[in-house]
Biopython code that builds the backbone (N, CA, C, O; Angstrom):
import numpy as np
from Bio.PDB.StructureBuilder import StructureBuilder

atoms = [
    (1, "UNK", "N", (20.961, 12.958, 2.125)),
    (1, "UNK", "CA", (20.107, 12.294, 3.084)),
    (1, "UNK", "C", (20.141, 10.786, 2.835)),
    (1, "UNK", "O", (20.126, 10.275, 1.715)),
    (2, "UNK", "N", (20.187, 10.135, 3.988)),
    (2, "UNK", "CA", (20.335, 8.559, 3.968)),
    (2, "UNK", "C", (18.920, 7.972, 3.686)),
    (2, "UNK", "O", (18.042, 8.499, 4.369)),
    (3, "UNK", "N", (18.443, 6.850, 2.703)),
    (3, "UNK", "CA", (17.569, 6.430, 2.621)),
    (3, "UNK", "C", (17.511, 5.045, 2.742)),
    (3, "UNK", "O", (18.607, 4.487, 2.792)),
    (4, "UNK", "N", (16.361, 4.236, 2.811)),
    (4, "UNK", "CA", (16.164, 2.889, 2.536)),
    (4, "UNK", "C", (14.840, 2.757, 2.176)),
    (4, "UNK", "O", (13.904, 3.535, 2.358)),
    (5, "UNK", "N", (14.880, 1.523, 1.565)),
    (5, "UNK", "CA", (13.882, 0.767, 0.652)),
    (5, "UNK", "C", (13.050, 0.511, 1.519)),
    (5, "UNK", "O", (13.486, 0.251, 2.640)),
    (6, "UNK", "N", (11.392, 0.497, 1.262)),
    (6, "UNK", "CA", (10.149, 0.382, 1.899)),
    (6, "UNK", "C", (10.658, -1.194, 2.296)),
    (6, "UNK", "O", (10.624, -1.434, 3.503)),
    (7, "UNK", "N", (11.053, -2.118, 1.550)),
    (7, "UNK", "CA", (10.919, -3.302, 1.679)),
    (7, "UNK", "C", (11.990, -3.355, 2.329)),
    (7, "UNK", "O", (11.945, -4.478, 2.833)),
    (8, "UNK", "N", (13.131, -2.773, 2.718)),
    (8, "UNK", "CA", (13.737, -3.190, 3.637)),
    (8, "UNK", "C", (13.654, -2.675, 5.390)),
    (8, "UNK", "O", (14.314, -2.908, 6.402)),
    (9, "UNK", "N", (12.519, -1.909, 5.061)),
    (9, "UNK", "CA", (11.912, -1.493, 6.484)),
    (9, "UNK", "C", (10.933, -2.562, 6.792)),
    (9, "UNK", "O", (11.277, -3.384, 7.641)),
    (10, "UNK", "N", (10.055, -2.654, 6.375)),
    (10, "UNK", "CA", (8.868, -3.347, 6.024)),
    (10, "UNK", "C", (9.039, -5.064, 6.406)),
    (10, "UNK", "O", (10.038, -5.584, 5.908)),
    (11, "UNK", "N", (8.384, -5.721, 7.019)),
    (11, "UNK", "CA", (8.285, -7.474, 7.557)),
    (11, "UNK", "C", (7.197, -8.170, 6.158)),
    (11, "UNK", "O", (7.281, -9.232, 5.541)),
    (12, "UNK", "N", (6.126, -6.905, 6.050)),
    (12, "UNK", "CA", (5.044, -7.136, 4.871)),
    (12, "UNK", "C", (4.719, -5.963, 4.031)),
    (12, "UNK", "O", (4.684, -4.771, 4.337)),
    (13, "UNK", "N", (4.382, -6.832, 2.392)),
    (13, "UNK", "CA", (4.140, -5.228, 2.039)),
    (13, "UNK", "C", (3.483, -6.358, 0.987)),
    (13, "UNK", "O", (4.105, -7.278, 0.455)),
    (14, "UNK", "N", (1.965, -6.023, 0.819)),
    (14, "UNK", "CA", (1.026, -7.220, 0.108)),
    (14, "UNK", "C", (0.099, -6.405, -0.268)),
    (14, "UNK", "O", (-0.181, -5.362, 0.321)),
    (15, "UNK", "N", (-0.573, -6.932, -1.525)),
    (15, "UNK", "CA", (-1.555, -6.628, -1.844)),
    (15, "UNK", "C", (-2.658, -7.684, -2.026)),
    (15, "UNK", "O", (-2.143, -8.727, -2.427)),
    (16, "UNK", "N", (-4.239, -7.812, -1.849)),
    (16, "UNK", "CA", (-5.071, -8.858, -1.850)),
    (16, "UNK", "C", (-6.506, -8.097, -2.252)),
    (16, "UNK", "O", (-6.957, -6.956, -2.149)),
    (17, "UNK", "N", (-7.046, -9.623, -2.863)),
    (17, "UNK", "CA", (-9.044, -9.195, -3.012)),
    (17, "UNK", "C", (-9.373, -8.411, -1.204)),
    (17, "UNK", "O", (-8.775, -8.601, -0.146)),
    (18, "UNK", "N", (-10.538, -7.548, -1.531)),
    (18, "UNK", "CA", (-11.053, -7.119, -0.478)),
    (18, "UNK", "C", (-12.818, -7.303, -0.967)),
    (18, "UNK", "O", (-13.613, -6.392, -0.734)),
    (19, "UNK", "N", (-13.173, -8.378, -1.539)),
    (19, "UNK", "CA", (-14.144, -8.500, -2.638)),
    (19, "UNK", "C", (-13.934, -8.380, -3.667)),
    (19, "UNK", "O", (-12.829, -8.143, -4.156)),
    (20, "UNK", "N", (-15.119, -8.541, -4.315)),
    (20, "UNK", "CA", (-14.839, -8.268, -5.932)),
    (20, "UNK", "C", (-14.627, -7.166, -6.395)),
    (20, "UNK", "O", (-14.122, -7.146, -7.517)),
    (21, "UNK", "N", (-14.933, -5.830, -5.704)),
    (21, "UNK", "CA", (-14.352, -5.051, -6.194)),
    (21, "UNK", "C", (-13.572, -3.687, -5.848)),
    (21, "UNK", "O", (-13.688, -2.590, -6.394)),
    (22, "UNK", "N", (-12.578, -4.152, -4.570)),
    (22, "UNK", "CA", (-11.687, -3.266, -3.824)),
    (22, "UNK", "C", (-10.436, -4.589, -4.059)),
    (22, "UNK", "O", (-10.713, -5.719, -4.461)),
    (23, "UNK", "N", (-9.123, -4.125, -3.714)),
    (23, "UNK", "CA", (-8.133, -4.468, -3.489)),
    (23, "UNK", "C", (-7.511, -3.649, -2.374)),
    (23, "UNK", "O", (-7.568, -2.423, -2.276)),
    (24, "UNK", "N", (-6.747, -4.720, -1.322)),
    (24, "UNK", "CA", (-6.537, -4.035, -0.122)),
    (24, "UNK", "C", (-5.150, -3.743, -0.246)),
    (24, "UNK", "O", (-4.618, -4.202, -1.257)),
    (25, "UNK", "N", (-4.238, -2.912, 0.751)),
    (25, "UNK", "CA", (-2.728, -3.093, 0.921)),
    (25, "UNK", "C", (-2.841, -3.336, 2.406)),
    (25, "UNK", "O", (-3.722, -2.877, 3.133)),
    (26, "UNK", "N", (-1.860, -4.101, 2.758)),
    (26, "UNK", "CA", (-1.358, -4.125, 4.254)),
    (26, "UNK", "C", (1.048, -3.361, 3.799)),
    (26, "UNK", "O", (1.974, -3.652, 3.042)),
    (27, "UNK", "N", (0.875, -2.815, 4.429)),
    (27, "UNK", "CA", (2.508, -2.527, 5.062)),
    (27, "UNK", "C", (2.369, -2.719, 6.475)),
    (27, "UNK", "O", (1.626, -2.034, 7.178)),
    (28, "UNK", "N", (3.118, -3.691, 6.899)),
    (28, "UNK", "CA", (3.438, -4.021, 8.408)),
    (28, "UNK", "C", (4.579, -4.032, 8.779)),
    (28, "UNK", "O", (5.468, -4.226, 7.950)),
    (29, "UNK", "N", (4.931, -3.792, 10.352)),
    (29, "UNK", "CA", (6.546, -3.763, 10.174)),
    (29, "UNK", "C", (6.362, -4.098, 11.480)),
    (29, "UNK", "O", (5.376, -3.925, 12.196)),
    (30, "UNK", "N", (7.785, -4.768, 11.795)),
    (30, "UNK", "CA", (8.109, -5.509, 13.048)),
    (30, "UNK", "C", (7.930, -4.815, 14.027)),
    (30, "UNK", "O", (6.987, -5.012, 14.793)),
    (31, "UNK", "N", (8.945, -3.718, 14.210)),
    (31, "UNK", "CA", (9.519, -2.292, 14.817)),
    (31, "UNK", "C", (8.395, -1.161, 15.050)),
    (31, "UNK", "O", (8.263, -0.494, 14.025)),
    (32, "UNK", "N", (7.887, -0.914, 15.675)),
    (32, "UNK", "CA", (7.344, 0.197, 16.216)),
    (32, "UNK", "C", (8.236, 1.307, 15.780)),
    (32, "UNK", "O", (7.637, 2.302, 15.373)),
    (33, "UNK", "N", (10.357, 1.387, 15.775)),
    (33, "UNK", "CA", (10.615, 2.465, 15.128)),
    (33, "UNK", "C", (10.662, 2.461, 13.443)),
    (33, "UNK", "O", (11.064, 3.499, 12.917)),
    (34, "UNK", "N", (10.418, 1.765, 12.905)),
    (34, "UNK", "CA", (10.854, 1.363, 11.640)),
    (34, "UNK", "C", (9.390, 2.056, 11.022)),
    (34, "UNK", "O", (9.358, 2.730, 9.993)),
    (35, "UNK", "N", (8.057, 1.704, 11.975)),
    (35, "UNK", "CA", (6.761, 1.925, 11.378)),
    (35, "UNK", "C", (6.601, 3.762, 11.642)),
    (35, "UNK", "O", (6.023, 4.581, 10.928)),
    (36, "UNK", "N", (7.251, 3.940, 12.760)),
    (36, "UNK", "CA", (7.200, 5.540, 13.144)),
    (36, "UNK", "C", (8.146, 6.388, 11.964)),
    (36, "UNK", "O", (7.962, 7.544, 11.585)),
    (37, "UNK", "N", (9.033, 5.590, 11.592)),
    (37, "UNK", "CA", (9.938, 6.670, 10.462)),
    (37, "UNK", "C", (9.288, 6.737, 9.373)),
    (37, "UNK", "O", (9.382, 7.815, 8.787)),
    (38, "UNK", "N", (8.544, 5.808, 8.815)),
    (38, "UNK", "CA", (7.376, 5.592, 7.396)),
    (38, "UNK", "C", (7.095, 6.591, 7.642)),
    (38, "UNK", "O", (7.417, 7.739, 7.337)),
    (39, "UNK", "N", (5.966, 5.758, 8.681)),
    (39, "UNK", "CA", (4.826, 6.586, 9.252)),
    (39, "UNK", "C", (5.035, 8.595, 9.058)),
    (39, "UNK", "O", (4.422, 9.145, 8.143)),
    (40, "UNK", "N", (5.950, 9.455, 10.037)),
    (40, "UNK", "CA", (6.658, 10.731, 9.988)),
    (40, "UNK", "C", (7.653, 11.065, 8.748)),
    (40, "UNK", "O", (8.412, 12.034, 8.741)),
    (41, "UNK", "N", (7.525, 10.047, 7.627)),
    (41, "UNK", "CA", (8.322, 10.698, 6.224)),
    (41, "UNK", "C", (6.972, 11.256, 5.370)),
    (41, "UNK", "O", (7.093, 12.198, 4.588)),
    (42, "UNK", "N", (5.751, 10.624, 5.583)),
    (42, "UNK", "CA", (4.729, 10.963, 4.620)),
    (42, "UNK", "C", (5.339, 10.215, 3.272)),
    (42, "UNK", "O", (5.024, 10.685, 2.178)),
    (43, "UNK", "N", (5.948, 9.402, 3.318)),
    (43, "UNK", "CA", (6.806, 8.818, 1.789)),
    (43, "UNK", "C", (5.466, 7.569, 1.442)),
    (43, "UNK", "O", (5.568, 6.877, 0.429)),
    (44, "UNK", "N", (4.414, 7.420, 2.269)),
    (44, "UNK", "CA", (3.158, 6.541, 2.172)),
    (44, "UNK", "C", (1.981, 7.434, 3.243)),
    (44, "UNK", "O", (1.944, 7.497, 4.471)),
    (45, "UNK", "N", (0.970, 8.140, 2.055)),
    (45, "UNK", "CA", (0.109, 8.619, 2.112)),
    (45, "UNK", "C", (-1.012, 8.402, 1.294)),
    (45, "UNK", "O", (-0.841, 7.579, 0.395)),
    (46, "UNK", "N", (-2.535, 9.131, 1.410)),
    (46, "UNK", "CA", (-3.436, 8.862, 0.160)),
    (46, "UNK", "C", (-3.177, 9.582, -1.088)),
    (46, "UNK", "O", (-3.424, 9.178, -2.224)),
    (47, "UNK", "N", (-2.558, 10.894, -0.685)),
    (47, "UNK", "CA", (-1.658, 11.534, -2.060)),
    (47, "UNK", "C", (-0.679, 10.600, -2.741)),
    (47, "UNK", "O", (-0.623, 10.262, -3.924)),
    (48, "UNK", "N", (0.056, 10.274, -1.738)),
    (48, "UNK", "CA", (1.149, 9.464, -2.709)),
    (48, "UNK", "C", (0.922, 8.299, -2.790)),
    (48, "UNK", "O", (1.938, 7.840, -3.312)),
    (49, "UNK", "N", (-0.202, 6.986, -2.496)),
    (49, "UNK", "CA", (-0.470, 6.195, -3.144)),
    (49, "UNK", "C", (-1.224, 6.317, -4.297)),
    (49, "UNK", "O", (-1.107, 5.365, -5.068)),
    (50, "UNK", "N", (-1.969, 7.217, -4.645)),
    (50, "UNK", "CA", (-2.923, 7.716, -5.884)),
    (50, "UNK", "C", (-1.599, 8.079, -6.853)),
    (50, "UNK", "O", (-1.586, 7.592, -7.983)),
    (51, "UNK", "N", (-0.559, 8.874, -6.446)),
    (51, "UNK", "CA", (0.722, 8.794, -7.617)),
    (51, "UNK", "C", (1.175, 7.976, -7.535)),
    (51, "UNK", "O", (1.571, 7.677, -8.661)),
    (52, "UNK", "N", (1.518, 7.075, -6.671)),
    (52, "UNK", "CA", (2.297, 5.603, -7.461)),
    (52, "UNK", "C", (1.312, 4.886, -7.914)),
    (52, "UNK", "O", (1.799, 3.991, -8.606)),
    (53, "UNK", "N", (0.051, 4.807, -7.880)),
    (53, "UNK", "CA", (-0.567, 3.572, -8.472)),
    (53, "UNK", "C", (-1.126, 4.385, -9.843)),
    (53, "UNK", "O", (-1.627, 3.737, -10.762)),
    (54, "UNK", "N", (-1.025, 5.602, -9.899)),
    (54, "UNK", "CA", (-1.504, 6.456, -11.056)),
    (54, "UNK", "C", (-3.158, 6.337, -10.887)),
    (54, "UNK", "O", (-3.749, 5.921, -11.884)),
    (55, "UNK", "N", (-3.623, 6.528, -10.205)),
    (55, "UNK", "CA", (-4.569, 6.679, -9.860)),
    (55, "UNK", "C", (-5.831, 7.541, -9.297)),
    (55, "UNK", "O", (-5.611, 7.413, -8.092)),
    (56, "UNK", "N", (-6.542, 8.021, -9.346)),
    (56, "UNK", "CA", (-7.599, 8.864, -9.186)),
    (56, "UNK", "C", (-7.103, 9.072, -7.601)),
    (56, "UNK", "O", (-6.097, 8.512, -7.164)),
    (57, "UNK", "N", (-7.949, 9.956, -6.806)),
    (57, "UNK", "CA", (-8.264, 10.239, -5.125)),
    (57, "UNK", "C", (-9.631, 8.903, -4.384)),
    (57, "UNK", "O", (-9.891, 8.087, -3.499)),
    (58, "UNK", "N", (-10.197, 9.769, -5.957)),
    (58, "UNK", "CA", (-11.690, 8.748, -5.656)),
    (58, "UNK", "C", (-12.020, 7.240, -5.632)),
    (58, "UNK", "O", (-13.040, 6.596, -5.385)),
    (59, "UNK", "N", (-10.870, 6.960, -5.953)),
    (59, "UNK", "CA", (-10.440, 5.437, -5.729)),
    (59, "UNK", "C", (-9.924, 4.612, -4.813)),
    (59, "UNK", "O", (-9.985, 3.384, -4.859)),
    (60, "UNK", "N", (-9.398, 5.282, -3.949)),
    (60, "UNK", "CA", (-9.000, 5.207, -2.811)),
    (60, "UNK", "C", (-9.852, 5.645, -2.026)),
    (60, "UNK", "O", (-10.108, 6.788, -1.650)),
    (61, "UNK", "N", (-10.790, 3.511, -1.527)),
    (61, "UNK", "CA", (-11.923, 3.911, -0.375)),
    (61, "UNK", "C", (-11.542, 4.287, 0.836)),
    (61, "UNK", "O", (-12.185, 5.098, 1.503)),
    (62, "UNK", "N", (-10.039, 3.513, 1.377)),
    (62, "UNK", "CA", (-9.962, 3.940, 3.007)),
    (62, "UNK", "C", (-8.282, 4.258, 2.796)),
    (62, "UNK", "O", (-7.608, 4.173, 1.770)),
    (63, "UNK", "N", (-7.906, 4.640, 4.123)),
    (63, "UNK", "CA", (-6.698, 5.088, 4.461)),
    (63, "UNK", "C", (-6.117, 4.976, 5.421)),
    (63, "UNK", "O", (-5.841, 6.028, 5.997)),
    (64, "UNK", "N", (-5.739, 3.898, 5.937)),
    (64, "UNK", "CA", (-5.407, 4.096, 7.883)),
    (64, "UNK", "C", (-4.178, 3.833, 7.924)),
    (64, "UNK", "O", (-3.568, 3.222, 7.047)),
    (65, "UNK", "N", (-3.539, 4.437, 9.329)),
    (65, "UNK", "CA", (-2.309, 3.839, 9.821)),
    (65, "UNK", "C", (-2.750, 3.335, 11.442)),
    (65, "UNK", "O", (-3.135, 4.026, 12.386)),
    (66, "UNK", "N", (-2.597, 2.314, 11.376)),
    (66, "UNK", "CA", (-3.327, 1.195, 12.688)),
    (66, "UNK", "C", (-1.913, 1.574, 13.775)),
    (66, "UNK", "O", (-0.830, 1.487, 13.195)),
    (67, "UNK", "N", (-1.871, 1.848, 14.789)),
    (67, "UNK", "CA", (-0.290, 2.173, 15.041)),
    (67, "UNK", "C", (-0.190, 0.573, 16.415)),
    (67, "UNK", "O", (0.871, 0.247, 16.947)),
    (68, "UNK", "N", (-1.219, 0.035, 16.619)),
    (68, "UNK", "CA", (-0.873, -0.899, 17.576)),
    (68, "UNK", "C", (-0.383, -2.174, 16.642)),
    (68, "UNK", "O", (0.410, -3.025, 17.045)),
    (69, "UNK", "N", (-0.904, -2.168, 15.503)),
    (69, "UNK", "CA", (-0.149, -3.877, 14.764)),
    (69, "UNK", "C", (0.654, -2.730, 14.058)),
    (69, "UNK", "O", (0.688, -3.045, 12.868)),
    (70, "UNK", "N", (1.260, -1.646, 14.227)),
    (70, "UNK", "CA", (2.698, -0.906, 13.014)),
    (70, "UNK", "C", (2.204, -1.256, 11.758)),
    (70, "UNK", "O", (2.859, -2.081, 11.122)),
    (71, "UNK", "N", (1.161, -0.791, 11.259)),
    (71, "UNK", "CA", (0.672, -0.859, 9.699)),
    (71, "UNK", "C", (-0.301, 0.021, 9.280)),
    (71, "UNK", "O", (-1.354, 0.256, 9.874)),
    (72, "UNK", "N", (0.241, 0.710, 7.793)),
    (72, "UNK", "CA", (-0.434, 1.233, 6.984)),
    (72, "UNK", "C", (-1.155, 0.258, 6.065)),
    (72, "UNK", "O", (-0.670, -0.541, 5.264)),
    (73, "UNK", "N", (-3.209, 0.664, 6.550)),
    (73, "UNK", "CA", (-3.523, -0.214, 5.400)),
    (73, "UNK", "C", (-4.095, 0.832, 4.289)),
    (73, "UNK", "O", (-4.315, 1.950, 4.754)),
    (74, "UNK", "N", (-4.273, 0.726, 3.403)),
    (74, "UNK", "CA", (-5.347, 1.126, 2.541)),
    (74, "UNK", "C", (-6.070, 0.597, 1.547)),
    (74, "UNK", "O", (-5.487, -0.450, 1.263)),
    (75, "UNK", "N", (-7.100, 0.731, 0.785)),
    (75, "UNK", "CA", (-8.086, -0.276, -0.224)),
    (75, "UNK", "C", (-8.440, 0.796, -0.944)),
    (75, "UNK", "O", (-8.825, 1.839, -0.417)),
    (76, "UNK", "N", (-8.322, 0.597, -2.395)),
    (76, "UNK", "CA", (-8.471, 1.125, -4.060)),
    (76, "UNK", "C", (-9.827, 0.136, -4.300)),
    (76, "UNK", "O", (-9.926, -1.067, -4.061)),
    (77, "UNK", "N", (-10.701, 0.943, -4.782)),
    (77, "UNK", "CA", (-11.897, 0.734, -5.938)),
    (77, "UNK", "C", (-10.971, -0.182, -6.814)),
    (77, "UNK", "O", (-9.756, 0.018, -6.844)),
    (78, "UNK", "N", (-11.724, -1.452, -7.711)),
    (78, "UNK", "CA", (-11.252, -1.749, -9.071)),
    (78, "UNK", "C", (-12.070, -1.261, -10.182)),
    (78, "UNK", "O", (-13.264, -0.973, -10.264)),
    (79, "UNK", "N", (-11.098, -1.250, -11.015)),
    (79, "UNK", "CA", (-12.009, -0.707, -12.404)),
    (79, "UNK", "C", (-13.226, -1.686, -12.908)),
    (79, "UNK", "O", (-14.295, -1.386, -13.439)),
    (80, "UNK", "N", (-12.602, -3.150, -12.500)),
    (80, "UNK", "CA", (-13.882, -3.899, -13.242)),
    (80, "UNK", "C", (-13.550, -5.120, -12.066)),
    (80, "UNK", "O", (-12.400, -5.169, -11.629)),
    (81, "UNK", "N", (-14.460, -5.992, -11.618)),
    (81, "UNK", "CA", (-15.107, -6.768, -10.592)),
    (81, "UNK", "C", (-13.681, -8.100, -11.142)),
    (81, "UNK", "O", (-13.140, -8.347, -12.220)),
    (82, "UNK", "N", (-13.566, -8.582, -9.934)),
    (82, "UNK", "CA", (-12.395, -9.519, -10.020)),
    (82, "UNK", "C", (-13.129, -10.910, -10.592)),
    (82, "UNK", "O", (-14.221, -11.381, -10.275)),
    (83, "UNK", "N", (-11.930, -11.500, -11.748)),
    (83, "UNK", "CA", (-12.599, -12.100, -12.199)),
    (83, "UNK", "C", (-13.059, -12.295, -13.824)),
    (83, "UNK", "O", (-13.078, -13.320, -14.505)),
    (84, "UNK", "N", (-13.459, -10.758, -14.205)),
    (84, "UNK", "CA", (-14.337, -10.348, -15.175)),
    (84, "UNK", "C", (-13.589, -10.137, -16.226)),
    (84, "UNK", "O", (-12.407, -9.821, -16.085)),
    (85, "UNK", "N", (-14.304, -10.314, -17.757)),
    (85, "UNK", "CA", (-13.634, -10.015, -18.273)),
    (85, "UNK", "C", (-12.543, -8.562, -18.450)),
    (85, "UNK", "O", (-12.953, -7.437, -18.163)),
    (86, "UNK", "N", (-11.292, -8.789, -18.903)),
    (86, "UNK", "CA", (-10.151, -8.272, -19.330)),
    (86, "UNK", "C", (-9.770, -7.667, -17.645)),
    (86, "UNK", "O", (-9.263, -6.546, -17.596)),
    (87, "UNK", "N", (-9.931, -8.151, -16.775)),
    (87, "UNK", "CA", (-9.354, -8.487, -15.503)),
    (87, "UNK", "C", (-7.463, -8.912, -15.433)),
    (87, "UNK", "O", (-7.090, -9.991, -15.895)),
    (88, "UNK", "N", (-6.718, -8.184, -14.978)),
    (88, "UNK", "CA", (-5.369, -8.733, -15.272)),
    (88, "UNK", "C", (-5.496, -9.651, -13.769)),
    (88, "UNK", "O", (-5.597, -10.832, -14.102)),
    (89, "UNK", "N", (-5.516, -9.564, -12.716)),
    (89, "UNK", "CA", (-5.071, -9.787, -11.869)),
    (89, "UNK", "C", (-6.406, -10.376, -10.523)),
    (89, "UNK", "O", (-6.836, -9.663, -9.616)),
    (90, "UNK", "N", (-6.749, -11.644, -10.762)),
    (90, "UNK", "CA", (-8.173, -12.041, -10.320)),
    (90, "UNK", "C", (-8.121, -11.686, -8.670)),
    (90, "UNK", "O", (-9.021, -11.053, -8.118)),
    (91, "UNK", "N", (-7.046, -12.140, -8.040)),
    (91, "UNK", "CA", (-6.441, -12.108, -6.664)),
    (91, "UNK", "C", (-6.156, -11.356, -5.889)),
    (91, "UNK", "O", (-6.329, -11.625, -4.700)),
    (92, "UNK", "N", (-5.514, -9.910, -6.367)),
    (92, "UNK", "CA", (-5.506, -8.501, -6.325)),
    (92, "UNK", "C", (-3.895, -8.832, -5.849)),
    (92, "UNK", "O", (-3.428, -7.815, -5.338)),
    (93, "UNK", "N", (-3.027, -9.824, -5.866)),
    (93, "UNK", "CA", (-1.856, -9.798, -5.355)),
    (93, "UNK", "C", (-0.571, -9.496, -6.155)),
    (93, "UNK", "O", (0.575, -9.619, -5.721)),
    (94, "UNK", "N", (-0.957, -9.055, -7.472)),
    (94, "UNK", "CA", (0.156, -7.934, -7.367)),
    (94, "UNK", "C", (0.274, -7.423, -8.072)),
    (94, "UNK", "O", (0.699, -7.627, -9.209)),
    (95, "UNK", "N", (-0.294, -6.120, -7.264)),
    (95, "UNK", "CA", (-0.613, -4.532, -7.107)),
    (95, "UNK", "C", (0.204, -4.055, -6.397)),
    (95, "UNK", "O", (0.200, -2.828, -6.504)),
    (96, "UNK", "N", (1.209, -4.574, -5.430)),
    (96, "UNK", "CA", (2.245, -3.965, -4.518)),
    (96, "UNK", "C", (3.514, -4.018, -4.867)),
    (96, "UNK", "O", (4.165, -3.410, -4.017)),
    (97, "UNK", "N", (4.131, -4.409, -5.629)),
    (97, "UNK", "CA", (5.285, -4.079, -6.859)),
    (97, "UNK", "C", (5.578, -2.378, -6.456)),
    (97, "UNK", "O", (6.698, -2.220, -5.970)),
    (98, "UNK", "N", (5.100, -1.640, -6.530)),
    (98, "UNK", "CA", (5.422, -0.358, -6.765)),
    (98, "UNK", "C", (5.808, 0.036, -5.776)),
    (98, "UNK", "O", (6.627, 0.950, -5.878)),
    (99, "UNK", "N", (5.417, -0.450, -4.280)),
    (99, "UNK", "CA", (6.005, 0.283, -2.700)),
    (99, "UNK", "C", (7.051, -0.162, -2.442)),
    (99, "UNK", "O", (7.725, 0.315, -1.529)),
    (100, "UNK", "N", (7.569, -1.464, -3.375)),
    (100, "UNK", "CA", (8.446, -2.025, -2.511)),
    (100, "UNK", "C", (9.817, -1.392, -2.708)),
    (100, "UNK", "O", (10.753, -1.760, -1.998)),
    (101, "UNK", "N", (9.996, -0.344, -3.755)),
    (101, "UNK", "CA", (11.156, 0.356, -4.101)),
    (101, "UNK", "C", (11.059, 2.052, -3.643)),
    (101, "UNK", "O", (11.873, 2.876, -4.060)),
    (102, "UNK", "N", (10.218, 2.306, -2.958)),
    (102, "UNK", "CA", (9.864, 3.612, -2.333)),
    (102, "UNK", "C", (10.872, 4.064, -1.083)),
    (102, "UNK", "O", (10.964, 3.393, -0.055)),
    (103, "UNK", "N", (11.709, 5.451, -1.347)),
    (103, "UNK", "CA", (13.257, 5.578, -0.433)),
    (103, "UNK", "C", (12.232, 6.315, 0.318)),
    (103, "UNK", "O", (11.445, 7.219, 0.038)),
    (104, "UNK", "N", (12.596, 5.400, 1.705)),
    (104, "UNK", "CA", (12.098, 6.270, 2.865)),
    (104, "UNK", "C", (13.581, 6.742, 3.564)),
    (104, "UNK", "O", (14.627, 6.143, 3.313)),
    (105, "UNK", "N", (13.513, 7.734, 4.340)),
    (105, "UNK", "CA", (14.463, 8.810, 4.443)),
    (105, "UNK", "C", (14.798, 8.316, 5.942)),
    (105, "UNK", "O", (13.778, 8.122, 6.603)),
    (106, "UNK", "N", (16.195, 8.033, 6.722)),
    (106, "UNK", "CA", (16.178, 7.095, 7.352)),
    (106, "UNK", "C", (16.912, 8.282, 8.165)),
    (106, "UNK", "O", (17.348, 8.077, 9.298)),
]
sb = StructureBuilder()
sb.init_structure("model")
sb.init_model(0)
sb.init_chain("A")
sb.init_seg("    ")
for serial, (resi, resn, name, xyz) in enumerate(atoms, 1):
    if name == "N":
        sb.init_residue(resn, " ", resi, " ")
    sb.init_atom(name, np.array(xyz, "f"), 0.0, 1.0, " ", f" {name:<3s}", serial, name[0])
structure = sb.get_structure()
């Protein structure tokens, strides 16, 4: 089966603060078909973002796929308030390292 890289489907693939203590994702894509093949691989879900980020269910506050801007967003709980001590990452921007090598099935 032929695959390609999230990031080479993908226009955006970011992570950011959603407050102090959520971090959001946006995946956006130019293509209406590019967002429909994601979208129908299930290769980006709330199951499978909780395994790539190694992460709980319960951490993962929302889950959408917006289909008029072609984007999957979703937002993770943080363990500790941005900012705070032993905080790696004050900004929440990068947390998205991990999608960008995800073979979606083309």
């Amino acid at each position: 089966m032929k695959t390609k890289k999230l990031s080479e489907l993908a226009k955006t693939v970011r992570s950011k603060n959603a407050g102090t203590d959520k971090i959001t994702f946006d995946i956006i894509f130019r293509e209406k078909e590019e967002y429909e093949k994601v979208k129908s691989s299930k290769v980006i879900s709330r199951e499978t973002v909780g395994k790539i980020l190694n992460i709980s269910q319960d951490r993962i506050s929302d889950f959408v796929k917006y289909d008029p801007a072609f984007a999957i967003k979703f937002t993770i709980k943080r363990l500790k308030p941005s900012g705070s001590a032993g905080d790696g990452d004050i900004f929440g921007a990068q947390q998205y390292a991990p999608f960008l090598d995800i073979d979606v099935p083309v």
